[in-house]
Structure formats: structure tokens, C-alpha cells
DSSP file (Angstrom, degrees, kcal/mol; ACC not computed):
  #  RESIDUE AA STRUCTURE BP1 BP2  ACC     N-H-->O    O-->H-N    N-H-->O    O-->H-N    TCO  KAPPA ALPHA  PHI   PSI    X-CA   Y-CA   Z-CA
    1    1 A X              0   0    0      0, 0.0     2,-0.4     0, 0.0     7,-0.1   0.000 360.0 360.0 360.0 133.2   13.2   -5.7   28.9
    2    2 A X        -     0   0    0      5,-0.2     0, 0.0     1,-0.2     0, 0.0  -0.748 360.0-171.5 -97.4 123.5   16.0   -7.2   26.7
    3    3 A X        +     0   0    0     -2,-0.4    -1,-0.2     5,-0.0     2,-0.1   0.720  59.8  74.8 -94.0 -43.6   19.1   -8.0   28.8
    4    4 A X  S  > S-     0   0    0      1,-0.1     4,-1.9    -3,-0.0     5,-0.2  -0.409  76.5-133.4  25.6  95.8   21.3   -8.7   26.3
    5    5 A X  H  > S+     0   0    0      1,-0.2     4,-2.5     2,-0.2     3,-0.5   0.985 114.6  51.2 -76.5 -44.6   23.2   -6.4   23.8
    6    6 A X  H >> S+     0   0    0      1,-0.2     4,-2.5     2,-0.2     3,-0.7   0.935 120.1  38.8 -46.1 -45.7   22.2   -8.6   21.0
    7    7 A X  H 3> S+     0   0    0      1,-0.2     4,-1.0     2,-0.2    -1,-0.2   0.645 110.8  52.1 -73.4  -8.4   18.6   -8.3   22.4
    8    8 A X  H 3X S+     0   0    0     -4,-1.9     4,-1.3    -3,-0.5    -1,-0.2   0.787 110.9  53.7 -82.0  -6.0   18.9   -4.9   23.2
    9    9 A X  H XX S+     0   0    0     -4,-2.5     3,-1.5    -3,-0.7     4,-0.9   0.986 112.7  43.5 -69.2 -70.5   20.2   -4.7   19.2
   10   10 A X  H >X S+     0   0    0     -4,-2.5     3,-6.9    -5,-0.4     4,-0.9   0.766 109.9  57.8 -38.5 -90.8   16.9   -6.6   17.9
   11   11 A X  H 3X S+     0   0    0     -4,-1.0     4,-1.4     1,-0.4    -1,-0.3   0.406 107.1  41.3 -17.0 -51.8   14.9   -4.6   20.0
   12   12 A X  H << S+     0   0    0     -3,-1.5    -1,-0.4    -4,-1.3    -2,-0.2   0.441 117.7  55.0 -98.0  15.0   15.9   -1.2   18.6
   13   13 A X  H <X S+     0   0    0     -3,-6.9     4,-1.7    -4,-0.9    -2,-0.3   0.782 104.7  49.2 -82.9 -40.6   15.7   -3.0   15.0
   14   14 A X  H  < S+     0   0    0     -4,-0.9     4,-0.2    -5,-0.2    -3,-0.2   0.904 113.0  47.6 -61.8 -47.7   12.2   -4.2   15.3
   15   15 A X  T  X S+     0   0    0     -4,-1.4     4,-1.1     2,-0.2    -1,-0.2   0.700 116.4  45.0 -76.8 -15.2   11.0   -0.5   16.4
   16   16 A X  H  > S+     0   0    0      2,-0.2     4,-1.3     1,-0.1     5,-0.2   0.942 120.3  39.9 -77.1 -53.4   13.1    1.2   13.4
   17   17 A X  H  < S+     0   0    0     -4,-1.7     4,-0.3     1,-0.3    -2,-0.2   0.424 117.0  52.5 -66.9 -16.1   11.7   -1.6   11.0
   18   18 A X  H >> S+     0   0    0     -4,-0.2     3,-3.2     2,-0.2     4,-0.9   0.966 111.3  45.6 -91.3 -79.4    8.2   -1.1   13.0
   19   19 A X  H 3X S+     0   0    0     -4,-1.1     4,-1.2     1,-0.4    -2,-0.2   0.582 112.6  52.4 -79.4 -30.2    8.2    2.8   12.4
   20   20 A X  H 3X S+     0   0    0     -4,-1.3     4,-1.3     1,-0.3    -1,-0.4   0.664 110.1  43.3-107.9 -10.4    9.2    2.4    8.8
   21   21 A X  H <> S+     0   0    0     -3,-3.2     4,-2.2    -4,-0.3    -1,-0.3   0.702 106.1  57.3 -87.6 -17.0    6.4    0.0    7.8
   22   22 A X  H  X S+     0   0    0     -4,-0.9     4,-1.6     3,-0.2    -2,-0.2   0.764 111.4  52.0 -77.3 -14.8    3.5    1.9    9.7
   23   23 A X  H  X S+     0   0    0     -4,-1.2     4,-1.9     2,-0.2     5,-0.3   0.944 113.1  43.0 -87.4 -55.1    5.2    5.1    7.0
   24   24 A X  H  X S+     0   0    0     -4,-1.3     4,-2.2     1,-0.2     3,-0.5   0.995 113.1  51.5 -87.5 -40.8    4.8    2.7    3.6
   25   25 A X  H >X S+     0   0    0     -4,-2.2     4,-1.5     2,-0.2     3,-0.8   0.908 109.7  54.7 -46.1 -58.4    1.3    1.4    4.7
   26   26 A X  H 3X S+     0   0    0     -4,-1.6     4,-3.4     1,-0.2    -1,-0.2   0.825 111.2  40.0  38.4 -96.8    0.5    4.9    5.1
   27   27 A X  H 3X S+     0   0    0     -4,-1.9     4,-2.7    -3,-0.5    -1,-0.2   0.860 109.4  55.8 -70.7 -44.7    1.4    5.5    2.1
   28   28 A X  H << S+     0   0    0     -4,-2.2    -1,-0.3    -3,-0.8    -2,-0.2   0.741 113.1  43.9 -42.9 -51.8   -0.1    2.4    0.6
   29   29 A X  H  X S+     0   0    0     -4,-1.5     4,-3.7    -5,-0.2     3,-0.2   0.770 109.1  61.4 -74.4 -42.1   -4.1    3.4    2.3
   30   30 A X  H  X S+     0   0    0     -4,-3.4     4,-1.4    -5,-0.3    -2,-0.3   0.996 106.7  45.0 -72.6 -61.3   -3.1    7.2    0.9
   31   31 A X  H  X S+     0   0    0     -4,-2.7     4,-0.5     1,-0.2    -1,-0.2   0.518 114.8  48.3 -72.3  10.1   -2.9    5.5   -3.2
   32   32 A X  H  > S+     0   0    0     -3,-0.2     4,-0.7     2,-0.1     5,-0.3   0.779 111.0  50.5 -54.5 -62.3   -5.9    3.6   -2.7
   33   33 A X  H >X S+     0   0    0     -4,-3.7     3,-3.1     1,-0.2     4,-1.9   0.870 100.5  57.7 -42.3 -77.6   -7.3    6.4   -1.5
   34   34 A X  H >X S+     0   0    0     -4,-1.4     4,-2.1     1,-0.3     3,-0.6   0.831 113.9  45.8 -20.7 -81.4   -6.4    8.7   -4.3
   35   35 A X  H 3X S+     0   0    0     -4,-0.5     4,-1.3     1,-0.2    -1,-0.3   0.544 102.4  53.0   5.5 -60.8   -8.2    6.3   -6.5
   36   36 A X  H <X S+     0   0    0     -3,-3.1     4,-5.0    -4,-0.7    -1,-0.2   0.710 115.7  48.1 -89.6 -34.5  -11.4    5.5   -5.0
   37   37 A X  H <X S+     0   0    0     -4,-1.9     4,-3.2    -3,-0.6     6,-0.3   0.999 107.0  53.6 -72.4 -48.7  -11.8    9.3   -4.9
   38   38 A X  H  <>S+     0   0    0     -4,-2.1     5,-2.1     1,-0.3     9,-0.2   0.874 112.4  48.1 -10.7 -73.7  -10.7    9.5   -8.4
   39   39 A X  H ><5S+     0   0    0     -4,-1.3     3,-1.1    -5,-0.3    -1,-0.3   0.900 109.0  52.3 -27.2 -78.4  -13.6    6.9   -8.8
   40   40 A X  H 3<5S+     0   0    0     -4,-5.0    -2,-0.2     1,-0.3    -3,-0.1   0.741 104.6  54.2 -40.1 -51.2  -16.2    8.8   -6.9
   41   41 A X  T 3<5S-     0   0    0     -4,-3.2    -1,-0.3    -5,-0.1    -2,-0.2   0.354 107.3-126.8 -66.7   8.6  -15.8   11.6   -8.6
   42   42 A X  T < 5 +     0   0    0     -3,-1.1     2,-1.1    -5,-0.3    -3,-0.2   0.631  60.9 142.6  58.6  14.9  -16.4   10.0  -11.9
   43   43 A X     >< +     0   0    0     -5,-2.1     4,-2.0    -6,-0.3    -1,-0.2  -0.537  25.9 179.7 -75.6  92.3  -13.4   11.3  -13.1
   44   44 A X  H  > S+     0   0    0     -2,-1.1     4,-1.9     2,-0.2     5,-0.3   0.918  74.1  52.4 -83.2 -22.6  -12.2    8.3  -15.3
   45   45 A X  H  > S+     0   0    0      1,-0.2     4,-2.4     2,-0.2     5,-0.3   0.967 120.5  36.7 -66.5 -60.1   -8.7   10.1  -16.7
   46   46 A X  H  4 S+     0   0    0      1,-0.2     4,-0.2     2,-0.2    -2,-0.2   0.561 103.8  60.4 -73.1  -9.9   -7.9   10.8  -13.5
   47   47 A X  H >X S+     0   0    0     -4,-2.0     4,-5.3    -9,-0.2     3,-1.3   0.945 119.7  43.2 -22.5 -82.0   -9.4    7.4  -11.8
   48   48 A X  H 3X S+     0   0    0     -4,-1.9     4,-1.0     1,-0.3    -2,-0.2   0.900 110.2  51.6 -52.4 -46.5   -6.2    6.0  -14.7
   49   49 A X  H 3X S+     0   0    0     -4,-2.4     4,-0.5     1,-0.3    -1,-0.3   0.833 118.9  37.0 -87.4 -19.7   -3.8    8.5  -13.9
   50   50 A X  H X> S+     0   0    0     -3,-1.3     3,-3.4    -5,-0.3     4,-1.1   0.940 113.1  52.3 -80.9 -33.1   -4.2    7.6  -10.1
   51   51 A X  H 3< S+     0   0    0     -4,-5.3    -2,-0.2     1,-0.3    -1,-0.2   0.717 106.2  61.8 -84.1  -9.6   -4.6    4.0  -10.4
   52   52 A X  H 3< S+     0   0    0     -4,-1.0    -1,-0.3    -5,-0.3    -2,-0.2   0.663 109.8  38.2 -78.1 -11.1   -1.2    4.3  -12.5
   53   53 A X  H << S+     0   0    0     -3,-3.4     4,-0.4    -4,-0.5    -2,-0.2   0.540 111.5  59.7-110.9  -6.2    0.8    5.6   -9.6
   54   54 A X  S  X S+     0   0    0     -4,-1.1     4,-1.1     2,-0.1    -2,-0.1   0.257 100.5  57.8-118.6  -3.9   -1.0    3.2   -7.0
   55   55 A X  H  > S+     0   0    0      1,-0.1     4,-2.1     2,-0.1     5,-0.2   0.790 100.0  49.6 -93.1 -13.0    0.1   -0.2   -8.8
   56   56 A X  H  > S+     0   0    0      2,-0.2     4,-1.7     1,-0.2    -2,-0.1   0.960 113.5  48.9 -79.2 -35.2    3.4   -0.1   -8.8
   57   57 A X  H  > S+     0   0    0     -4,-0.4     4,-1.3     1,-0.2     3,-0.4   0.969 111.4  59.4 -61.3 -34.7    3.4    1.0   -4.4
   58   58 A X  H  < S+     0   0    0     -4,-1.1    -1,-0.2     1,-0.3    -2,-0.2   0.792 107.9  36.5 -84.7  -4.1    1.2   -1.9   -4.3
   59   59 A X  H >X S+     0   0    0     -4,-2.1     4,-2.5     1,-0.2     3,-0.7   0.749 112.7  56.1 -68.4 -25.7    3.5   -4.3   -5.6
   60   60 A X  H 3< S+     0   0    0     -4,-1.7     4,-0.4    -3,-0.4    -1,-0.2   0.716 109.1  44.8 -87.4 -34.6    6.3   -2.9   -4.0
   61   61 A X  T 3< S+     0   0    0     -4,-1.3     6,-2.7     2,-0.2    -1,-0.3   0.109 115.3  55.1-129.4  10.0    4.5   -3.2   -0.3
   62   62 A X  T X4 S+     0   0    0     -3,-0.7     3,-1.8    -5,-0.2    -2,-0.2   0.661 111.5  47.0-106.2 -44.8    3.4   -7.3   -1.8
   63   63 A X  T 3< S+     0   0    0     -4,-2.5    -2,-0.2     1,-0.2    -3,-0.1   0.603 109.5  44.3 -72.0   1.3    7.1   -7.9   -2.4
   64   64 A X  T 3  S-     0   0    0     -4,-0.4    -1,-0.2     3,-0.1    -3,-0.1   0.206 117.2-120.8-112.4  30.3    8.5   -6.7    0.7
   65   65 A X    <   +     0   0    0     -3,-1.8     3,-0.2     2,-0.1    -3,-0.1   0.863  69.5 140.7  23.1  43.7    5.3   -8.9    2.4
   66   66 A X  S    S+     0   0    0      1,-0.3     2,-0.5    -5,-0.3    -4,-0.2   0.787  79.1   5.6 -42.3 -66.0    4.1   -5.9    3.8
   67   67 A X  S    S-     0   0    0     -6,-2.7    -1,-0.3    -9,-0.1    -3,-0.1  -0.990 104.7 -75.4-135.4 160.3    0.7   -7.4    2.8
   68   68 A X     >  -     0   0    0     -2,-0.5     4,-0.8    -3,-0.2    -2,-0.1   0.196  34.6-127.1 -32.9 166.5   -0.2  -10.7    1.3
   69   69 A X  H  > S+     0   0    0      2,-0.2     4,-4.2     3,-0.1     5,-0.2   0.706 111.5  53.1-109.3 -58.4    0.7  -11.0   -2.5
   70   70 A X  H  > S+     0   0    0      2,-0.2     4,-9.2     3,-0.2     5,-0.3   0.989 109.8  52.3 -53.8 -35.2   -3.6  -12.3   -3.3
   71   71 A X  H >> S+     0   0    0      1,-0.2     3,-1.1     2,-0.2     4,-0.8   0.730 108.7  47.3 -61.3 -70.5   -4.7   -8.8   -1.4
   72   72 A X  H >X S+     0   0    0     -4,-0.8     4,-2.2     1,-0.3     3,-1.1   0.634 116.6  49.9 -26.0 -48.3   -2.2   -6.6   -3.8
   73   73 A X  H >X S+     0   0    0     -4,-4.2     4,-3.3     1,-0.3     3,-1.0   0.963 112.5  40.7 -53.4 -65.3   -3.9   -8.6   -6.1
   74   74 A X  H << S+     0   0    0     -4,-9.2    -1,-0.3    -3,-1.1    -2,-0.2   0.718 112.4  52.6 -32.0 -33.4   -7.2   -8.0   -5.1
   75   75 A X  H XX S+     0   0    0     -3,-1.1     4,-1.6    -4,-0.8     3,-0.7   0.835 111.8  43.6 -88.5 -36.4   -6.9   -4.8   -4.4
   76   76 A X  H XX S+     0   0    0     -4,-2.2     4,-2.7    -3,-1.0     3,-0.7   0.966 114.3  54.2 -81.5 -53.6   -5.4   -3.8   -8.0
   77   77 A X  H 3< S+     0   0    0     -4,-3.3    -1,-0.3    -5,-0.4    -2,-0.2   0.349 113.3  48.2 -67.8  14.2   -8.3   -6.4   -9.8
   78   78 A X  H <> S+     0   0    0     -3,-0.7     4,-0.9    -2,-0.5    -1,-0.3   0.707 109.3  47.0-108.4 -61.5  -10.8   -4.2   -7.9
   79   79 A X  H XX S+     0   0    0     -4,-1.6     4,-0.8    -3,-0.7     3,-0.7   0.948 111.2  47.1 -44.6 -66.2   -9.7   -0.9   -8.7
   80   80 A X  H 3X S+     0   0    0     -4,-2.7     4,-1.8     1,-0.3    -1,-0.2   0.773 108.2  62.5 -86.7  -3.4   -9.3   -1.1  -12.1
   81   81 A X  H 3> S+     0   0    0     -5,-0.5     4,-1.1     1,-0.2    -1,-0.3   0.949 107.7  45.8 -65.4 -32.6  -13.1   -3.0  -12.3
   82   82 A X  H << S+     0   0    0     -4,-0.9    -2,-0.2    -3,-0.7    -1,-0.2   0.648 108.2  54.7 -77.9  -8.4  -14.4   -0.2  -11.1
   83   83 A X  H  < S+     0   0    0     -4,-0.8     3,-0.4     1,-0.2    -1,-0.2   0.617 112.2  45.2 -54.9 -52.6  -12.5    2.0  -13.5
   84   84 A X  H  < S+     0   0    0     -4,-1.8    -2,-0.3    -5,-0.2    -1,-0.2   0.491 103.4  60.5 -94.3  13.9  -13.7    0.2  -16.3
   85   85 A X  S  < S+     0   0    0     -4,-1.1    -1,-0.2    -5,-0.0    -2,-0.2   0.516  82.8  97.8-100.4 -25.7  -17.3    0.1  -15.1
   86   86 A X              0   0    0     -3,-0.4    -3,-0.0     1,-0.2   -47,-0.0  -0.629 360.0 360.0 -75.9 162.4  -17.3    4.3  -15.2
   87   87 A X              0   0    0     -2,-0.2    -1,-0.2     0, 0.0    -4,-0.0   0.364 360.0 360.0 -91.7 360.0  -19.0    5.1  -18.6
């Protein structure tokens, strides 16, 4: 229990800052998602049109180290193989 007002300060900073990264990962799993389904379905315009709205979050969630800088990378060089692999 933070005794403190400066710790009671942190404390209710860490849980806003908590609340507001479990919302852009979220969001982050949901334009993957969109994708992969995209993918599944063999739909390759729309595979593109998703995978166009799902780089830009995942950069955005690599610069605010949400997640590591290689996964965004990984994750984008991944997508779009599998993009160009439908015929």
C-alpha cells in the first residue's frame, strides 16, 4: 500500500498507463487478426487493404515500446510473406 502521496500519485499512474496499454494491444492482436483472416480467406485485396491499416498500429505500439522494435518487425515481414505467397 503506497504511503506516500507521491506513491499514492505513481500508483494511480501506473494503473491509468496499465489500463491504456492493455486497450492499444488490443487493438494491436485485433489488426493482426484482421489480416491473417484476410489471408485465410484467400482474399489477397483485402489481405493488402488490411495489412495497410495494421502497419502503421504496429509501428506506432514498437515506438511507444509497447512491444520490442525486431517483433513489429517480424510480425510486418511475416504478414506481408504470406500475402505475397497467395496466387
Amino acid at each position: 500500500m503506497a504511503n506516500s502521496a507521491q506513491a499514492r500519485k505513481r500508483a494511480r499512474q501506473g494503473e491509468k498507463r496499465r489500463q491504456q496499454n492493455v486497450g492499444r494491444k488490443s487493438l494491436l492482436r485485433t489488426r493482426i487478426k484482421q489480416v491473417v483472416q484476410a489471408i485465410e480467406a484467400g482474399d489477397k485485396e483485402k489481405a493488402q487493404a488490411a495489412y495497410a491499416v495494421a502497419v502503421p498500429v504496429i509501428d506506432t505500439m514498437a515506438g511507444s515500446s509497447l512491444i520490442h522494435k525486431n517483433k513489429a518487425a517480424r510480425h510486418k515481414s511475416r504478414l506481408n510473406a504470406r500475402i505475397r505467397a497467395l496466387a
